[in-house]
PAZAPA-4460 file (N, C-alpha, C; in steps of 0.05 Angstrom, whole numbers, plus 32768, in hexadecimal, padded with zeros to 4 digits):
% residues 106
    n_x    n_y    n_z   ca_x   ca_y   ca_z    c_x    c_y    c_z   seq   type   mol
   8011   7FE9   8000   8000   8000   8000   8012   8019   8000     1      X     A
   800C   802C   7FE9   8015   8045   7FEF   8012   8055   8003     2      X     A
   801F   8069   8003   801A   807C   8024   8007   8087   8017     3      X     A
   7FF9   8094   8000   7FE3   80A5   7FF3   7FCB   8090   7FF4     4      X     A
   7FD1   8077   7FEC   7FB2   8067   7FFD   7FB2   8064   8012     5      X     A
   7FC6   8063   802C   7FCB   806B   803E   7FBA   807D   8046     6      X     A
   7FB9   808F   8042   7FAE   80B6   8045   7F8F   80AD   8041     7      X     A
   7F8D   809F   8020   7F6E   80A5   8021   7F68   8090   8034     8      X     A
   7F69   8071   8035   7F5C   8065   804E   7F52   807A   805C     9      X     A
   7F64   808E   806D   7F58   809C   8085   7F4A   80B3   8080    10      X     A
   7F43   80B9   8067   7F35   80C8   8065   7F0A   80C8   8063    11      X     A
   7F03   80CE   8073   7EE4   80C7   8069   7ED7   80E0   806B    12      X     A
   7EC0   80E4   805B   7EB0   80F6   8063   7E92   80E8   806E    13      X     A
   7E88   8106   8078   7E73   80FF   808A   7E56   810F   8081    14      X     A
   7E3F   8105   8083   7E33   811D   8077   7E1C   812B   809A    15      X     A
   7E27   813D   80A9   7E1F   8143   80BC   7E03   8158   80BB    16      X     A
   7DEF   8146   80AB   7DD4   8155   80AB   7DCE   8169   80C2    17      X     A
   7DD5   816B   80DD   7DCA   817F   80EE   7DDF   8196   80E7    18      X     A
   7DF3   819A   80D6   7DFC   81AD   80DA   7DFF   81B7   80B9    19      X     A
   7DF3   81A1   80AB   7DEF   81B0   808F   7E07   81AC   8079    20      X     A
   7E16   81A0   8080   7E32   819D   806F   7E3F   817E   8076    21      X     A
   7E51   8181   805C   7E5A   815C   805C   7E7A   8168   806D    22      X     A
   7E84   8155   8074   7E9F   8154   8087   7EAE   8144   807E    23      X     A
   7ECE   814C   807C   7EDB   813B   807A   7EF4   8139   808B    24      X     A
   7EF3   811C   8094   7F0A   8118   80AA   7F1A   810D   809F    25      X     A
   7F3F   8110   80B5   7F4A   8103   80A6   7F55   80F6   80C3    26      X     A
   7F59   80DC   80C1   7F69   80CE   80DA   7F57   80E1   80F4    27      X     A
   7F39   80E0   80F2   7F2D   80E1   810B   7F29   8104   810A    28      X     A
   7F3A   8111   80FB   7F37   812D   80FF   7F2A   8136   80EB    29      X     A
   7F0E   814D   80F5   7F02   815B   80DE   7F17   8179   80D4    30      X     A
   7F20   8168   80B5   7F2E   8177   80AA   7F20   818F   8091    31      X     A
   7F08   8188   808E   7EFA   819D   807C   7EDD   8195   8080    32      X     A
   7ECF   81A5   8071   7EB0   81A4   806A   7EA5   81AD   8057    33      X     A
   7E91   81B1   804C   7E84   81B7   8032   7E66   81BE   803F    34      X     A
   7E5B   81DB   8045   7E41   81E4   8051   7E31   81D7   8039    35      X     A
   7E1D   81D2   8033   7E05   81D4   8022   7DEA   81DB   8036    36      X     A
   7DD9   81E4   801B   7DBA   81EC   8020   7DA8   81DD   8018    37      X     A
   7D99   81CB   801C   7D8C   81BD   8012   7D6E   81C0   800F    38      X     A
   7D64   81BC   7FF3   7D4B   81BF   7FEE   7D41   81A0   7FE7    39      X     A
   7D1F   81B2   7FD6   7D16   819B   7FCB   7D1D   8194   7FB2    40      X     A
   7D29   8179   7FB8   7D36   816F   7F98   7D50   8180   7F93    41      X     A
   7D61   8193   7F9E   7D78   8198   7F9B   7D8C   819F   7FB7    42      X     A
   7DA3   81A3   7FB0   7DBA   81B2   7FD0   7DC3   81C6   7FB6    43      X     A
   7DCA   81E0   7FCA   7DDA   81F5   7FBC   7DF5   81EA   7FD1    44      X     A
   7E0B   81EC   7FC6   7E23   81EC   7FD7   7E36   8214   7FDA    45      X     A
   7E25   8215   7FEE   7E35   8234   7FF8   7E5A   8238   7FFB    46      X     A
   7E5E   821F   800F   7E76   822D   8013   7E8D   8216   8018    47      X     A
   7EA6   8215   800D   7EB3   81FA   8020   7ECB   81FE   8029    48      X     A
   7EDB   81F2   8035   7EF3   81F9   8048   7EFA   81DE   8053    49      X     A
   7F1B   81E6   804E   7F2A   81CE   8054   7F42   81DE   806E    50      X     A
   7F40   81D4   807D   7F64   81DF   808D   7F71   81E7   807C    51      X     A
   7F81   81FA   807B   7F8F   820D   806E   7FB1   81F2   8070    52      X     A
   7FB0   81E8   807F   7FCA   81DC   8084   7FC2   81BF   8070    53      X     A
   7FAF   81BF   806C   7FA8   81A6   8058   7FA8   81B2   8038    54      X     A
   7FA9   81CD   8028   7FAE   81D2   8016   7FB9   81C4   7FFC    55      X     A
   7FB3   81C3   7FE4   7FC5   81BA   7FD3   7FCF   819E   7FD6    56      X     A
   7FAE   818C   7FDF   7FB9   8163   7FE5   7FA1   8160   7FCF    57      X     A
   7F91   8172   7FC9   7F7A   816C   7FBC   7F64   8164   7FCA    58      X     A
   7F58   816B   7FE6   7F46   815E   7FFC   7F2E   8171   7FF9    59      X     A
   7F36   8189   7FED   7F19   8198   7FE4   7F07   818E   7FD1    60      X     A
   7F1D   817C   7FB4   7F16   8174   7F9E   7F04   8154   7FB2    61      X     A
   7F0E   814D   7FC2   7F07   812B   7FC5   7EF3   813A   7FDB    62      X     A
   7EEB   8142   7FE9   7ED6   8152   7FF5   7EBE   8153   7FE8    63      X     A
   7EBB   8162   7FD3   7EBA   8171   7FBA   7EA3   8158   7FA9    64      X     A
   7EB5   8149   7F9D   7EAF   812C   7F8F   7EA0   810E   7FA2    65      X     A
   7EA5   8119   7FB9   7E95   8100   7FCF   7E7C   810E   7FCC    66      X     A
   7E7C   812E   7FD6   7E62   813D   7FD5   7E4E   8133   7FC1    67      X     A
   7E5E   8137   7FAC   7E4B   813A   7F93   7E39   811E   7F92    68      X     A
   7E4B   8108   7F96   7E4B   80EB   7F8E   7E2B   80E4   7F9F    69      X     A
   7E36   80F2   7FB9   7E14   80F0   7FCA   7DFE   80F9   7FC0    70      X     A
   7E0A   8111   7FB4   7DF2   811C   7FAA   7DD8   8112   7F92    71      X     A
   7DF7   80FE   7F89   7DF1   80F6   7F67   7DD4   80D4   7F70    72      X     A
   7DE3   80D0   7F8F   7DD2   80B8   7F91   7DBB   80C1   7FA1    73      X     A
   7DAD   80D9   7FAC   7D9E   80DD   7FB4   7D90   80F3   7FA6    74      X     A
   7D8F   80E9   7F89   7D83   80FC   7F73   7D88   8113   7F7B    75      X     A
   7D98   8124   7F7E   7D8D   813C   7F86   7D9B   8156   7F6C    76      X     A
   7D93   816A   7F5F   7DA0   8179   7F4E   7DB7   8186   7F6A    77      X     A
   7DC9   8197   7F56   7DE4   819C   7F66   7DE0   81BF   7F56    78      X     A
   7DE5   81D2   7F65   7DF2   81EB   7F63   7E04   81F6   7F77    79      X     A
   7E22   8209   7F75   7E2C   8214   7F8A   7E34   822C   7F86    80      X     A
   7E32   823A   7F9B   7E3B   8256   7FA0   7E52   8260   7FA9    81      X     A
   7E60   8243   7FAF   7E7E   8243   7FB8   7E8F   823C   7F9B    82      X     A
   7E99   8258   7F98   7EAA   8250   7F7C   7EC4   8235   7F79    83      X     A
   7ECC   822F   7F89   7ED2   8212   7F8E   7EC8   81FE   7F82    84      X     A
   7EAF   8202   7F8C   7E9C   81E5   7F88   7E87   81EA   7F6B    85      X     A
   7E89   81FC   7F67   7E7A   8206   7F4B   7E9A   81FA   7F36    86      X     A
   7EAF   8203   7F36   7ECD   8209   7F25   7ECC   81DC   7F22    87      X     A
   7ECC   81D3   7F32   7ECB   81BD   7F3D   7EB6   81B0   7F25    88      X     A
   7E99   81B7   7F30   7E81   81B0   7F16   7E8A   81B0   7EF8    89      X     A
   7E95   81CE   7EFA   7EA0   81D3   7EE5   7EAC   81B9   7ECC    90      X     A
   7EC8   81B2   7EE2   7EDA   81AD   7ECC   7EDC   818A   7ED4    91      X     A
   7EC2   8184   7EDA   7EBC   8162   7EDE   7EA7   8163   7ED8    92      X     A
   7E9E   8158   7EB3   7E8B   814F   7EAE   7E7D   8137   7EB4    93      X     A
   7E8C   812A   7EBF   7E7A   8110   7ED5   7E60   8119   7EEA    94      X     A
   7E61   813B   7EEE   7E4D   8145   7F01   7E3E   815B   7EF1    95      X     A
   7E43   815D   7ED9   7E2F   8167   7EC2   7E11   8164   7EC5    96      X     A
   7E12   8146   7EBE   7DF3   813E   7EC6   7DE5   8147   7EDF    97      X     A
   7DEE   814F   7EF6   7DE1   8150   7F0D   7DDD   8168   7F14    98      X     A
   7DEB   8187   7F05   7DF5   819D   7F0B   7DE1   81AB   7EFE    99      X     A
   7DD2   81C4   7F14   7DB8   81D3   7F02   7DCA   81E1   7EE8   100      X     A
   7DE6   81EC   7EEA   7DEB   81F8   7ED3   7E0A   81F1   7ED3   101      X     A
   7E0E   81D3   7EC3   7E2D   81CA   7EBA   7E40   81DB   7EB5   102      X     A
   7E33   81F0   7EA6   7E4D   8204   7E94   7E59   821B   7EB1   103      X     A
   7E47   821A   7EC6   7E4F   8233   7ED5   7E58   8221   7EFA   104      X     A
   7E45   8206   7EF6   7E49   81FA   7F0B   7E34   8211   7F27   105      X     A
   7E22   821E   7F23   7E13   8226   7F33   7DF3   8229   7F28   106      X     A
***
């Protein structure tokens, strides 16, 4: 096993419905989150944030892509207001289909 499957093993996210946003830990520690709003038949994703000391591993992108993946299995359309997660929609047509507007990702 690599140390990078290593890393992901310990990584999981969580989706913490009372507080409105998915979580992601890493080795037991909540190292980011992703707020959403949720309606009927869609989530807008407002805002997301990773530890600043976790930068540049790609954990916003794998955040990001677990989010969506939930979203994709609990029918739900996808828009965001967090340019992140819109830039994200963007430039992964695998989340085309699910996104109220592909070309802008919001």
């Amino acid at each position: 096993m690599t140390s990078q499957e290593s890393a992901a093993d310990e990584l999981h996210v969580v989706d913490n419905a009372d507080a409105a946003r998915y979580e992601l830990f890493l080795a037991g520690r909540r190292i980011g989150f992703v707020e959403y709003e949720l309606g009927e038949g869609r989530i807008l994703f407002p805002y997301i944030e990773v530890e600043p000391s976790m930068n540049g591993r790609g954990l916003g992108g794998y955040l990001t892509a677990w989010a969506l993946g939930d979203c994709r299995r609990r029918g739900l359309r996808v828009s965001a207001r967090c340019p992140f997660v819109a830039e994200y929609i963007v430039s992964h047509p695998e989340y085309h289909d699910i996104a109220e507007n592909p070309a802008t990702g919001r």
